[in-house]
LOMIDREN-706122 format. One record per atom (N, C-alpha, C, O, CB): atom name; chain; x, y, z. Coordinates in steps of 0.2 Angstrom, whole numbers, always signed. Each point is the difference from the previous one (the first is absolute). Glycine has a CB too. Layout:
<sites>
  atom  mol     xx     yy     zz
    CA    A      X      Y      Z
...
</sites>
This chain:
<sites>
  atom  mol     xx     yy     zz
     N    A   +300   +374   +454
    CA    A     -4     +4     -3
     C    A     +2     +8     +1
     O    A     +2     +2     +6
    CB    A    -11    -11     -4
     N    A     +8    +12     -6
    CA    A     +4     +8     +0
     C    A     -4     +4     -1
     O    A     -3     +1     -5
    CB    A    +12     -2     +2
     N    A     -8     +6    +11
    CA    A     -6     +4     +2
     C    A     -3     +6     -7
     O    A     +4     +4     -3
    CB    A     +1     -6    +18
     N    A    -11     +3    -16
    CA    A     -2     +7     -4
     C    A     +7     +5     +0
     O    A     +3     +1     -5
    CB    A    -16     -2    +10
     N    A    +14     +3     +2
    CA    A     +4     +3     +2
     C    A     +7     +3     -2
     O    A     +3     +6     -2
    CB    A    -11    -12     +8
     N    A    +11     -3     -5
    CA    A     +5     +0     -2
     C    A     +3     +1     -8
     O    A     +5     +4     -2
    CB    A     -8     -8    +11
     N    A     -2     +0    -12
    CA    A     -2     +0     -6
     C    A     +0     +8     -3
     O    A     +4     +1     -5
    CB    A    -11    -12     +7
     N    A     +5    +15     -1
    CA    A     -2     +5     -1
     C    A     +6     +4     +1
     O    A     +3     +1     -5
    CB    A    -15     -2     +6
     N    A    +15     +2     +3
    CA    A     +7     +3     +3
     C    A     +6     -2     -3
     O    A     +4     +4     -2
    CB    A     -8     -4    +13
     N    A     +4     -7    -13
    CA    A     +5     -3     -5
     C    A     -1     +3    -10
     O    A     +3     -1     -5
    CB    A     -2    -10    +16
     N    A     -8    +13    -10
    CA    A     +0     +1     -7
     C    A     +1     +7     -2
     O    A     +1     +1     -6
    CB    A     -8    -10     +5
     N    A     +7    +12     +4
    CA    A     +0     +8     +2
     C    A     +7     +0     -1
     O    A     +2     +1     -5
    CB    A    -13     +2    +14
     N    A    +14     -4     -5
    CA    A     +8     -1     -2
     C    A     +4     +0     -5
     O    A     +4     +3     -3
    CB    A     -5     -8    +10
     N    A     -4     -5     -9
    CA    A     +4     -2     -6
     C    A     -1     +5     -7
     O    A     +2     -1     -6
    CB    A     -2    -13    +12
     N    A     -6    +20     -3
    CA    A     -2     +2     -6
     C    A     +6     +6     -3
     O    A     +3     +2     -5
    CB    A    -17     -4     +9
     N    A    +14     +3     +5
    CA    A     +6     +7     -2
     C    A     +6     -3     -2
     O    A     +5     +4     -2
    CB    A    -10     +5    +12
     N    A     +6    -16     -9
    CA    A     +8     +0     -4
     C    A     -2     +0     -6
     O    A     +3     +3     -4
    CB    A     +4    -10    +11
     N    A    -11     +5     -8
    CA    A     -2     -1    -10
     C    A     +1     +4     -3
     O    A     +2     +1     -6
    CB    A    -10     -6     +6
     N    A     +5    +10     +5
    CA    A     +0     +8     -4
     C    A     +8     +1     +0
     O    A     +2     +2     -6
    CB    A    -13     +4    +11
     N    A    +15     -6     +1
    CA    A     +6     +4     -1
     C    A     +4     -5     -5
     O    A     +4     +1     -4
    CB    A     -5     +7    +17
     N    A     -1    -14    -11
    CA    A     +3     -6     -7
     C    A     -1     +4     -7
     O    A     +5     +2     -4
    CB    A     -9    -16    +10
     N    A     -2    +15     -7
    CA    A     -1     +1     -7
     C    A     +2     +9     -2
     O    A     -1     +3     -6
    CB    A    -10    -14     +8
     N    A    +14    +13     +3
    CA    A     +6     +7     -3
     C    A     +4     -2     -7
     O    A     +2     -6     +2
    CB    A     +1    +10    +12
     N    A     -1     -3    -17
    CA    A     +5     +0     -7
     C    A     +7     +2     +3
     O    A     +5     -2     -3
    CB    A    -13     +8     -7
     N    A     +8     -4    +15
    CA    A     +7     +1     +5
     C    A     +4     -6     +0
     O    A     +6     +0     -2
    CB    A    -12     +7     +8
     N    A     +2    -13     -2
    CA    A     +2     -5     +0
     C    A     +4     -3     -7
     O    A     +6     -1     +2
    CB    A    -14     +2     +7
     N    A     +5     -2    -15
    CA    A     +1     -2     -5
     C    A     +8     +1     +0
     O    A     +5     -4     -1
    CB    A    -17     +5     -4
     N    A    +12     +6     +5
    CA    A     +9     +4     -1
     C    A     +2     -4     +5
     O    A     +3     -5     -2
    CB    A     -3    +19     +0
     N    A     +0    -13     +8
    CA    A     +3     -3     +7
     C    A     +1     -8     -3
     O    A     +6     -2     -1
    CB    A    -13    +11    +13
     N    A     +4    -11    -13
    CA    A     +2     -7     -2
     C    A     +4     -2     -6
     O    A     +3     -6     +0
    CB    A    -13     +4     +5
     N    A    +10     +7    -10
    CA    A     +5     -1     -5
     C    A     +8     +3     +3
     O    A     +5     -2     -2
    CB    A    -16     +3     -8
     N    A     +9     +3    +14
    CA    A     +7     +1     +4
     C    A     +1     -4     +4
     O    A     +4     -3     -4
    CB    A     -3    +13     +3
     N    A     -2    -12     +4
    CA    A     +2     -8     +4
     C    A     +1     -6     -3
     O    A     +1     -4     +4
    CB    A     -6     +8     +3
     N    A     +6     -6    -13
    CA    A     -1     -2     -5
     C    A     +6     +1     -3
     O    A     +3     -5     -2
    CB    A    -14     +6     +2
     N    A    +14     +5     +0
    CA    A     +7     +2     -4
     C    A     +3     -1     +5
     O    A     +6     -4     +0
    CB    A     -8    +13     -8
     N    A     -1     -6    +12
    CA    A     +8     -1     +7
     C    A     +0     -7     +1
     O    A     +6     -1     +3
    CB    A     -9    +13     +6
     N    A     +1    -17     -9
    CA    A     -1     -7     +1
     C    A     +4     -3     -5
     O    A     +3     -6     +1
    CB    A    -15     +8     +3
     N    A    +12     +1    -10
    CA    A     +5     -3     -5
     C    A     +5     +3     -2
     O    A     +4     -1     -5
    CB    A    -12     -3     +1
     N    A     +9     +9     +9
    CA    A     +6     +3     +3
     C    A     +2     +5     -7
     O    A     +6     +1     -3
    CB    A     -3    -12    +14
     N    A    -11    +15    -12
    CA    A     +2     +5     -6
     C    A     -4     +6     +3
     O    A     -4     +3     -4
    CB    A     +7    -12     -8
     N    A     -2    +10    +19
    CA    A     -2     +7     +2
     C    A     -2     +4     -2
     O    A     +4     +4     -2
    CB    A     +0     -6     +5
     N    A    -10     +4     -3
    CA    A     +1    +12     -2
     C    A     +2     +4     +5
     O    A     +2     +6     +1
    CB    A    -13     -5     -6
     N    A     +9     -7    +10
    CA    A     +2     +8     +5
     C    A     +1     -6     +8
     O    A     +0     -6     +1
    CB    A    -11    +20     -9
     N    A    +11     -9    +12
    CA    A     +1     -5    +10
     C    A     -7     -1     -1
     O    A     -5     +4     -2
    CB    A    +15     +2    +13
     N    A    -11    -14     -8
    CA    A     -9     +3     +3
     C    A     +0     -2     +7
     O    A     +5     -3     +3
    CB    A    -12     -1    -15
     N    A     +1     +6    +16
    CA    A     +2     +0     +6
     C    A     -8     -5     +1
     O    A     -5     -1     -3
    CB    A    +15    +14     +8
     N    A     -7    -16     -1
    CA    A     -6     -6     +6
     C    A     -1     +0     +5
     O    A     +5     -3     +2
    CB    A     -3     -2     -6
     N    A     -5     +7     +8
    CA    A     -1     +0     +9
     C    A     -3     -8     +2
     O    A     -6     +1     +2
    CB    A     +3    +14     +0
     N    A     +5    -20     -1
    CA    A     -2     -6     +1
     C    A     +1     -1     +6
     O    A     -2     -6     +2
    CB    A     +3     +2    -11
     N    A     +1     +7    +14
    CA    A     +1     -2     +8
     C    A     -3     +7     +5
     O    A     +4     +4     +2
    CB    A    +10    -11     -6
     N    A    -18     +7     +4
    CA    A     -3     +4     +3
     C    A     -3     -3     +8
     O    A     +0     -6     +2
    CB    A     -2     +9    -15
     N    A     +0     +2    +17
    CA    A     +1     -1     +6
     C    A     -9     +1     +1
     O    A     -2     +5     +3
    CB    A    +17     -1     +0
     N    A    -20     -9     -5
    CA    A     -6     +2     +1
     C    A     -4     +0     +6
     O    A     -6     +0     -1
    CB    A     +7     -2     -8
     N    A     +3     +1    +14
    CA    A     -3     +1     +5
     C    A     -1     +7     +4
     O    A     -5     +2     +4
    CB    A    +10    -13     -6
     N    A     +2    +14     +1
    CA    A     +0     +8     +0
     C    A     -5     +6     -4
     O    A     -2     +6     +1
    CB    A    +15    -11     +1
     N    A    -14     +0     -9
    CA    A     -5     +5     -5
     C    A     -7     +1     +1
     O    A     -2     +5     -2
    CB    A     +8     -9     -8
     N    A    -10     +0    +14
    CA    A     -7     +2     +2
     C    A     -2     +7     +2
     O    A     -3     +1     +6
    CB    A     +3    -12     -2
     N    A     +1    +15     -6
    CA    A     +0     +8     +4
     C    A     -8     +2     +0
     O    A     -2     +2     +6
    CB    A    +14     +3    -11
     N    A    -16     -7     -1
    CA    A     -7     +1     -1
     C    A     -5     -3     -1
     O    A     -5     +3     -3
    CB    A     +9     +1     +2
     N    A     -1    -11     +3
    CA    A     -4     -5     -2
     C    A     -1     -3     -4
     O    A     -3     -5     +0
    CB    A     +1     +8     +5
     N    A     +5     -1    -11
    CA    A     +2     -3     -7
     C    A     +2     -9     +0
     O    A     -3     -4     -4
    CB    A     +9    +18     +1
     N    A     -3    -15     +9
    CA    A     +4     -6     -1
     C    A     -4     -6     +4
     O    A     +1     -6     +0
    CB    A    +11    +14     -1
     N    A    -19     -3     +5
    CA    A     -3     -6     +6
     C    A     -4     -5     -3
     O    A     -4     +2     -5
    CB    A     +2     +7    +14
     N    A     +2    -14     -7
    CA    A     -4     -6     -2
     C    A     -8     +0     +1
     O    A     -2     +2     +6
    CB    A    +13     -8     -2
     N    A    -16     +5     -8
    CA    A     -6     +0     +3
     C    A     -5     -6     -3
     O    A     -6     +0     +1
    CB    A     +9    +12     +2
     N    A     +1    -17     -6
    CA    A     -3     -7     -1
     C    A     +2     -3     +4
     O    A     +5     +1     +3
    CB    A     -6     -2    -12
     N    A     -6     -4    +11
    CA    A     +1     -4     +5
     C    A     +1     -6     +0
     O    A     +2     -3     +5
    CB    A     -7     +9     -2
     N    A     +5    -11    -10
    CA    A     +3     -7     -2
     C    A     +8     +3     +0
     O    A     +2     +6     +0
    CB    A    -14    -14     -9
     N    A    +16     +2    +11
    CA    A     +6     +2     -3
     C    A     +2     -3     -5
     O    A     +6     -2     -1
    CB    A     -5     +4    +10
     N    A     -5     -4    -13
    CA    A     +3     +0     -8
     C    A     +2     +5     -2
     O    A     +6     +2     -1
    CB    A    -13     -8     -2
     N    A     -1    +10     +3
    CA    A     -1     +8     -2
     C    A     +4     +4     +2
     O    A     +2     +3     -5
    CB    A    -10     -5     +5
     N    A    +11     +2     +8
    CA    A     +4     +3     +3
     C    A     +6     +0     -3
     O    A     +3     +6     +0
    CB    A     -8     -9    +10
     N    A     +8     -1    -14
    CA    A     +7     -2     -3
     C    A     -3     +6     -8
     O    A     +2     +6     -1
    CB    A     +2    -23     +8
     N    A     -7    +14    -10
    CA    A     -1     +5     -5
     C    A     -2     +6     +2
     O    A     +5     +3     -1
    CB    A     -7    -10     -5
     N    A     -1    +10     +8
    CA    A     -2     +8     +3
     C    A     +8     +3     +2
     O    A     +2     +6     -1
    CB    A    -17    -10     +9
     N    A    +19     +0     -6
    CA    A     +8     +3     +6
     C    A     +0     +1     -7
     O    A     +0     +6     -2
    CB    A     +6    -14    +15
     N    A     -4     +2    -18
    CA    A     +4     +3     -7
     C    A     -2     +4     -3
     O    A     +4     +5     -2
    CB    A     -1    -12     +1
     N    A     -9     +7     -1
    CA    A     -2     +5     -2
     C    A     +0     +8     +1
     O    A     +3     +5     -3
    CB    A     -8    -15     +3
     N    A     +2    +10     +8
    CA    A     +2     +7     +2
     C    A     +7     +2     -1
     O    A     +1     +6     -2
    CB    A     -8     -6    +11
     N    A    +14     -5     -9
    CA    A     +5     +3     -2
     C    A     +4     +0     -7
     O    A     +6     +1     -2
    CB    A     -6     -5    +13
     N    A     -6     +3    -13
    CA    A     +3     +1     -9
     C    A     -4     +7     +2
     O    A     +5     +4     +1
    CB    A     -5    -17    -12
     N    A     -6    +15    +12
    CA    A     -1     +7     -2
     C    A     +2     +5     +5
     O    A     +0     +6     -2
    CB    A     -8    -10     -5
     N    A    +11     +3    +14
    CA    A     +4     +4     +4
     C    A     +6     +1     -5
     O    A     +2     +6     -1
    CB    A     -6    -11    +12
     N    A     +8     +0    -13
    CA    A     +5     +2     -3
     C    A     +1     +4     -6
     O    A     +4     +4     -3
    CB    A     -2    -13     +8
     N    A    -10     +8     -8
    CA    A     +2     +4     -8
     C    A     -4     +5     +4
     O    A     -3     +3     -4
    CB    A     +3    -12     -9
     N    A     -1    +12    +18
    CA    A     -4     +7     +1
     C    A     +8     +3     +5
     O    A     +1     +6     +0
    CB    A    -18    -10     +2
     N    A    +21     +1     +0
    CA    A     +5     +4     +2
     C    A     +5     -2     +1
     O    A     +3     +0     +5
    CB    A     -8     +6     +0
     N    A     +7    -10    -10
    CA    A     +9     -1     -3
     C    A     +0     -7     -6
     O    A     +2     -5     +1
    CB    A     +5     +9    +14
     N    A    -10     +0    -20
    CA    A     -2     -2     -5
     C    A     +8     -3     -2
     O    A     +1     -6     +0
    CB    A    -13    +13     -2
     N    A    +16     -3     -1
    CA    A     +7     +0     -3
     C    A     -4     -3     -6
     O    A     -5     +1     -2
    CB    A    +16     -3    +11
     N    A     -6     -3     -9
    CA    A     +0     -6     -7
     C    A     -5     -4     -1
     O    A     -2     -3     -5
    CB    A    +14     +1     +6
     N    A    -15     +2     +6
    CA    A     -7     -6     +1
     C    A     -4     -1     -7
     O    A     -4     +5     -3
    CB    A     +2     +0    +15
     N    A     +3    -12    -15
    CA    A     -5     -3     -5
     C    A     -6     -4     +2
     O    A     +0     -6     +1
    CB    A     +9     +6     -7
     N    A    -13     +3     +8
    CA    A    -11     -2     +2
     C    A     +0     -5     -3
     O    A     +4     +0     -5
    CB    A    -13    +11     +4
     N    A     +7    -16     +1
    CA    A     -2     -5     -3
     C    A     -6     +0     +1
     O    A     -3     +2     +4
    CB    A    +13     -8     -3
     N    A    -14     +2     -8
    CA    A     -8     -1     -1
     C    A     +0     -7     +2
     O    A     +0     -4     -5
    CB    A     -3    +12     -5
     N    A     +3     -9    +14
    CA    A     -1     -7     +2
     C    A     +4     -2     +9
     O    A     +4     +2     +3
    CB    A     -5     -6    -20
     N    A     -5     -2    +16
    CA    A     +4     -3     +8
     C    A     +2     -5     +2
     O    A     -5     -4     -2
    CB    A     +0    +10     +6
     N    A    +11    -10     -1
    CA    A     +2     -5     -1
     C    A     -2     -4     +6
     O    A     +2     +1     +6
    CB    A     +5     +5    -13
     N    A    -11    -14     +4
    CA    A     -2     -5     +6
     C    A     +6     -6     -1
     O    A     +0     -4     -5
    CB    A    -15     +8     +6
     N    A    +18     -3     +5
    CA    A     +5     -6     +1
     C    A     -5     -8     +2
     O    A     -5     -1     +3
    CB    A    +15    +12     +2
     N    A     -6    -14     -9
    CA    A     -3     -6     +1
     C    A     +1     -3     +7
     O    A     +4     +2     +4
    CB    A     -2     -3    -15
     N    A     -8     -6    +14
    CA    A     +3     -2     +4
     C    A     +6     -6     -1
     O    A     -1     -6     -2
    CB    A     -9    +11     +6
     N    A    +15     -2     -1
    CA    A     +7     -7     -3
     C    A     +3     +1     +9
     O    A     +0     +4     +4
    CB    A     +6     -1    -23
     N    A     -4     -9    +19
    CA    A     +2     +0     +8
     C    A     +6     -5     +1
     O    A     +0     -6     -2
    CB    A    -11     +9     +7
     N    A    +16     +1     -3
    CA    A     +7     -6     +1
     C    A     +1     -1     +6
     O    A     -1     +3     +5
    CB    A     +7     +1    -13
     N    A     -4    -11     +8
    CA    A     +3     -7     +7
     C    A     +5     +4     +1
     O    A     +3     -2     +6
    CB    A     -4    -12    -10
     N    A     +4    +19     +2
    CA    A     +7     +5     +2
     C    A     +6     -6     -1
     O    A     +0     -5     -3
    CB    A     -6    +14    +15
     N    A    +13     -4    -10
    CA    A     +5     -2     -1
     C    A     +2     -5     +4
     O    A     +6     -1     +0
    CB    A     -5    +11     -5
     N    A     -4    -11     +9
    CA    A     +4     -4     +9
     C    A     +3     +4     +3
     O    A     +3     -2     +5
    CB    A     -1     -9     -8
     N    A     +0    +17     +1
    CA    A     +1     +6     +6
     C    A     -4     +7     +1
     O    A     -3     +3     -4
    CB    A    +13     -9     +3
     N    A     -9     +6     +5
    CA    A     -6     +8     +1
     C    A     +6     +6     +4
     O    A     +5     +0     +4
    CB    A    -22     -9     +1
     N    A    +13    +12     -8
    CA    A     +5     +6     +4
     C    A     +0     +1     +5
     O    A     -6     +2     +3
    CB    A     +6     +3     -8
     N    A     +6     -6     +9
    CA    A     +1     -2     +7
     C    A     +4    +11     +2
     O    A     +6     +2     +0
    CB    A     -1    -23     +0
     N    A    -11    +25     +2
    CA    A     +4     +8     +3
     C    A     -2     +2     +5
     O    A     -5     -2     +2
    CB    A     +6     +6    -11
     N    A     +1     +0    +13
    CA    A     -2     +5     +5
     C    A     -2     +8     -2
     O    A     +4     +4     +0
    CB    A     +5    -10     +7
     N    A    -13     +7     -9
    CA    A     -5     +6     -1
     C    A     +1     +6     +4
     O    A     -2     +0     +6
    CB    A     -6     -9     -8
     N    A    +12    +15     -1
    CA    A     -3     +7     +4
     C    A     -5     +4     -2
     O    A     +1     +3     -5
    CB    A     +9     -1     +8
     N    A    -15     -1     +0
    CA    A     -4     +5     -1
     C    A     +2     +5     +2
     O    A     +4     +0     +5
    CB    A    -12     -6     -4
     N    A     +6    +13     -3
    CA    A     +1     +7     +2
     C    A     -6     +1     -2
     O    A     +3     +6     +0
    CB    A     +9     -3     -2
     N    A    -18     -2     +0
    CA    A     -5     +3     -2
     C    A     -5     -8     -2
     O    A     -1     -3     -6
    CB    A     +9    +16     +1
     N    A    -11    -13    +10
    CA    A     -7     -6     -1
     C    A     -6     +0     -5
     O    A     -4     -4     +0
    CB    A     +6     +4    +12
     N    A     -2     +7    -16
    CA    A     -3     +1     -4
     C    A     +5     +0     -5
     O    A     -3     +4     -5
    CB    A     -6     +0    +12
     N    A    +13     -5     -8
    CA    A     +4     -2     -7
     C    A     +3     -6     -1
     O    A     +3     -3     +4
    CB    A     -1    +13     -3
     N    A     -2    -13     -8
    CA    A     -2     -8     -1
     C    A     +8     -1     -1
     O    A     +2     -6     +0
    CB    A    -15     +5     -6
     N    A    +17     +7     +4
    CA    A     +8     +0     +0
     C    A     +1     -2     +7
     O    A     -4     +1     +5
    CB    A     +6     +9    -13
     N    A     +3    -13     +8
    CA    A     +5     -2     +7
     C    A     +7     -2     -1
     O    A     +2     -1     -6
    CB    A    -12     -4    +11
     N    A    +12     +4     -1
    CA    A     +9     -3     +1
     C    A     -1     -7     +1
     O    A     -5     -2     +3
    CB    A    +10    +12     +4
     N    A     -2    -14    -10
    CA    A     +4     -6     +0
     C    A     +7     -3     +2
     O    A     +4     +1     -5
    CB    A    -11     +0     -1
     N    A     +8     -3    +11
    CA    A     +5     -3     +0
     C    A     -1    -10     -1
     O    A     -3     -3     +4
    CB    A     +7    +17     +5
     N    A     -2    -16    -13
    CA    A     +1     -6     -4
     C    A     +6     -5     +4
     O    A     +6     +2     +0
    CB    A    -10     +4    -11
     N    A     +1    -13    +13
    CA    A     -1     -2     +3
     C    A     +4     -5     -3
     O    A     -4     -5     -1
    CB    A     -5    +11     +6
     N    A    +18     -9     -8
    CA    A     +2     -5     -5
     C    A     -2     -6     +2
     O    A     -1     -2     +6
    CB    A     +9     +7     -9
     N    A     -9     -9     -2
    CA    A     -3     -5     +0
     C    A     +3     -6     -3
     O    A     -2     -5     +2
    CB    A     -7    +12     -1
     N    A    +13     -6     -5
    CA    A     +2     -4     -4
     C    A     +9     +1     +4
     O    A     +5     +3     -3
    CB    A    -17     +0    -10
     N    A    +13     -6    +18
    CA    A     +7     +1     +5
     C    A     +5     -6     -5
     O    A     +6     +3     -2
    CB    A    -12     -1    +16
     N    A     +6     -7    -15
    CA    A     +4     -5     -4
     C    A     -4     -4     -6
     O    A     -6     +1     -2
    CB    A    +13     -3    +12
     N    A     -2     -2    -11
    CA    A     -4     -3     -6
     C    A     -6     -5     -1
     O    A     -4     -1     -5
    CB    A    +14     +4     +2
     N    A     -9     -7    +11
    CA    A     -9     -3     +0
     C    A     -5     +4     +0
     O    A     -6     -2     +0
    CB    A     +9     -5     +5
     N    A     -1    +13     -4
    CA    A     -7     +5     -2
     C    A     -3     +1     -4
     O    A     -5     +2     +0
    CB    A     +8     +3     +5
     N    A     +0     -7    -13
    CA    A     -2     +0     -6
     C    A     -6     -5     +1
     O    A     -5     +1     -3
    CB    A    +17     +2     -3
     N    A    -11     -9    +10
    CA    A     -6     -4     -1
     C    A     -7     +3     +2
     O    A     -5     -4     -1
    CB    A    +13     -6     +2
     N    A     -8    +17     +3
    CA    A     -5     +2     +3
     C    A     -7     +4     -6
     O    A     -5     +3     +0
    CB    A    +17     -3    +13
     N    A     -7     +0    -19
    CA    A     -4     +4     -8
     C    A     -2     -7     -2
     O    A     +3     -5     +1
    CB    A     +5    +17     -8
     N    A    -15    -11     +5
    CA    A     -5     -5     -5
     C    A     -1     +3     -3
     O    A     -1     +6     +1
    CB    A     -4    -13     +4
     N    A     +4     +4    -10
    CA    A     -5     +3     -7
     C    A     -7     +0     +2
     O    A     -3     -4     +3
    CB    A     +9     -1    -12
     N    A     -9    +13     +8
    CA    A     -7     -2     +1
     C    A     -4     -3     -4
     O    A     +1     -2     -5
    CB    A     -1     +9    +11
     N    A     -5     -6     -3
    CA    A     -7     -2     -2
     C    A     -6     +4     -2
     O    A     -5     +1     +2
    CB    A     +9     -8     +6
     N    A     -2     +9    -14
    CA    A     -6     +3     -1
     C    A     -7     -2     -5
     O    A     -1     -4     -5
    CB    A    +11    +11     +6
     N    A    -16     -3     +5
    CA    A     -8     -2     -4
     C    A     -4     +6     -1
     O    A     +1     +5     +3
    CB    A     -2    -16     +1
     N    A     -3     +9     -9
    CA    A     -4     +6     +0
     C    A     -7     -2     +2
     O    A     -2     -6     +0
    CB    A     +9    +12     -9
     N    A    -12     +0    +10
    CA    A     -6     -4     +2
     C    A     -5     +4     -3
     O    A     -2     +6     +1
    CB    A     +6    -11    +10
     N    A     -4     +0    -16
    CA    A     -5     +2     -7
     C    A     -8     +6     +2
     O    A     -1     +5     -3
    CB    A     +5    -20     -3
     N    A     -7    +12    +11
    CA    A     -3     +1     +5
     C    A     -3     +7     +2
     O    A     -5     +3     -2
    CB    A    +12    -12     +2
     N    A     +1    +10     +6
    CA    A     +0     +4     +3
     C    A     +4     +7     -5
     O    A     -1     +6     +2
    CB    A     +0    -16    +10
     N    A     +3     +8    -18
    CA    A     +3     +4     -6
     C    A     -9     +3     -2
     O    A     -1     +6     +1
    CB    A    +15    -15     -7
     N    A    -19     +5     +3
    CA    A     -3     +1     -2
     C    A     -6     +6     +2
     O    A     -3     +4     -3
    CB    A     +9    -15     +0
     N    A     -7     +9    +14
    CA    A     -3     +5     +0
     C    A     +4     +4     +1
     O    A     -4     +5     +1
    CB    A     -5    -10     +2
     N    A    +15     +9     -3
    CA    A     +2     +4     +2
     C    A     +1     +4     -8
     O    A     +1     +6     -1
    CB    A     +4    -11    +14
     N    A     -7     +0    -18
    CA    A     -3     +8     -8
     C    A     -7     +1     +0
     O    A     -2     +5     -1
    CB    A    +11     -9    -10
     N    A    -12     -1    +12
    CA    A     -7     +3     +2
     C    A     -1     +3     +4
     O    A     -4     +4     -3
    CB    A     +1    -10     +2
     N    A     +4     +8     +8
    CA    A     +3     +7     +0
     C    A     +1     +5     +1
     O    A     -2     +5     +3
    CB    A     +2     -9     -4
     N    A     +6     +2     -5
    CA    A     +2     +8     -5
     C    A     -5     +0     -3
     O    A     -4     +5     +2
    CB    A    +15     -5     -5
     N    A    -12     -5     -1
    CA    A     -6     +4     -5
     C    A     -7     +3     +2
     O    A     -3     +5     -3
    CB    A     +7    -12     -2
     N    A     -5     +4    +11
    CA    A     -5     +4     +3
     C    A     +0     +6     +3
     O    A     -5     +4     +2
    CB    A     +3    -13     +0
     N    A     +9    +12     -1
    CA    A     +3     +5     +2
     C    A     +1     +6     -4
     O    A     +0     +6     +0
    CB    A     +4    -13     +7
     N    A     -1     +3    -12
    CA    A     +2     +5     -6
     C    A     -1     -1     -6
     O    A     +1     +6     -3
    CB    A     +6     -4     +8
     N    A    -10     -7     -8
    CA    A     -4     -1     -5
     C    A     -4     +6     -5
     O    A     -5     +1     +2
    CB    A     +5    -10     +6
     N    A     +2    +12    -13
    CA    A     -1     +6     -3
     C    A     +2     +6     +3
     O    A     -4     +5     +0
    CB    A     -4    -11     -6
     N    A    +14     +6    +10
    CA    A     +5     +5     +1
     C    A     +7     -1     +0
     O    A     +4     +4     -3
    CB    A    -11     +0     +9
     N    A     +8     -7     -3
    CA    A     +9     -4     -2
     C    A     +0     -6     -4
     O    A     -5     -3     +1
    CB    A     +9     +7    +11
     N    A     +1     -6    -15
    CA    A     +0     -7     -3
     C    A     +4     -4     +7
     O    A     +3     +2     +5
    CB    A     -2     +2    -22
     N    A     -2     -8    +15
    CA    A     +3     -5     +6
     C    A     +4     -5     -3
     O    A     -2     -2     -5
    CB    A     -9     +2    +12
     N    A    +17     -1     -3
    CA    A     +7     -5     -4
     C    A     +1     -3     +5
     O    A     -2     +2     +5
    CB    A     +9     +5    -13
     N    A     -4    -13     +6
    CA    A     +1     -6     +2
     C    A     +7     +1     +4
     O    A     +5     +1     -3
    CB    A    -12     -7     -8
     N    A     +9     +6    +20
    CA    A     +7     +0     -1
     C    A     +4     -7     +4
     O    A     -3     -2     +4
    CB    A     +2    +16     -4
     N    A     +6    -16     -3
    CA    A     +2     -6     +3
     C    A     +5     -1     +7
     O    A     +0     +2     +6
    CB    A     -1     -3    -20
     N    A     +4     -2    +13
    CA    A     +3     -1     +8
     C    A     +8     +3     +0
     O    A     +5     +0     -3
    CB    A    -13    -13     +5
     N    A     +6    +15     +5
    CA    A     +8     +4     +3
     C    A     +2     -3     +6
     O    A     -2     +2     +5
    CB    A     +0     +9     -9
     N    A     +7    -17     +3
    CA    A     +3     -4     +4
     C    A     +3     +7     +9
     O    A     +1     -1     +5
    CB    A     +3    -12    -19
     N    A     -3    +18    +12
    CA    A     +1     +6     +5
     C    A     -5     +3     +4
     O    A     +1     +4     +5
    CB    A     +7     -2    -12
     N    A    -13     -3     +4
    CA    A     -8     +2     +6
     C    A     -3     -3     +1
     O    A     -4     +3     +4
    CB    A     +3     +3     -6
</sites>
């Protein structure tokens, strides 16, 4: 169940993306990305997709203050769509809508990443990897399975209920499918 609270703090948000979604700006920004995509350019466009948000909290802009962690997961994105279009917009295209991944879950590959981890900064989700081979000769090949993938119609279902409870005549809500990488 999702507090008043929260409720209210996620909609307040998702209002202000709507707004900055619903700029005419964007429309351009997307038809240029569009061209550059079909590799018929107007111009460079620039993207900042790697950002260091752990360092950006200066004013609180970025602090969490839902307490489900559903909400927590949307409120984070959220605040960082409109952090970014308030100070380093570039090329940034707002989107009117938000995207609820399904629940789909994989049996994995029969191997897991085997690394040694450096931290330099415990508040940053970046780290060092050193990788760990796994795959030494060729009976190691037998160590990959095909997975197993399911979805759980279910646990898919309350998580758009939800959405819709969340964002329901402010953002449209899309369907997103599975990313065997996260």
């Amino acid at each position: 169940m999702i507090s008043q609270s929260d409720k209210t703090i996620i909609r307040k948000l998702a209002s202000e993306v709507a707004e900055i979604a619903s700029l005419p700006i964007h429309k351009e920004k997307e038809k240029l990305w569009r061209k550059l995509n079909a590799l018929k350019p107007e111009r460079p466009m620039v993207m900042i997709d790697q950002v260091c948000w752990n360092e950006m909290n200066i004013n609180d802009e970025l602090t969490i203050k839902c307490t489900d962690p559903e909400c927590q997961q949307y409120e984070g994105h959220l605040r960082r769509i409109i952090y970014q279009w308030h100070h380093f917009s570039v090329d940034m295209v707002v989107e009117p809508f938000i995207r609820v991944r399904k629940a789909v879950w994989s049996s994995g590959f029969g191997i897991t990443v085997k690394d040694q981890i450096a931290v330099t900064d415990p508040t940053n989700s970046v780290v060092g990897h050193l990788f760990i081979n796994q795959l030494e000769n060729d009976s190691d090949i037998e160590k990959i399975k095909m997975p197993i993938i399911t979805h759980d119609e279910k646990e898919t279902a309350r998580r758009f209920e939800t959405a819709h409870e969340l964002f329901d005549g402010i953002l449209e809500i899309k369907e997103e499918g599975y990313d065997p990488s996260y």
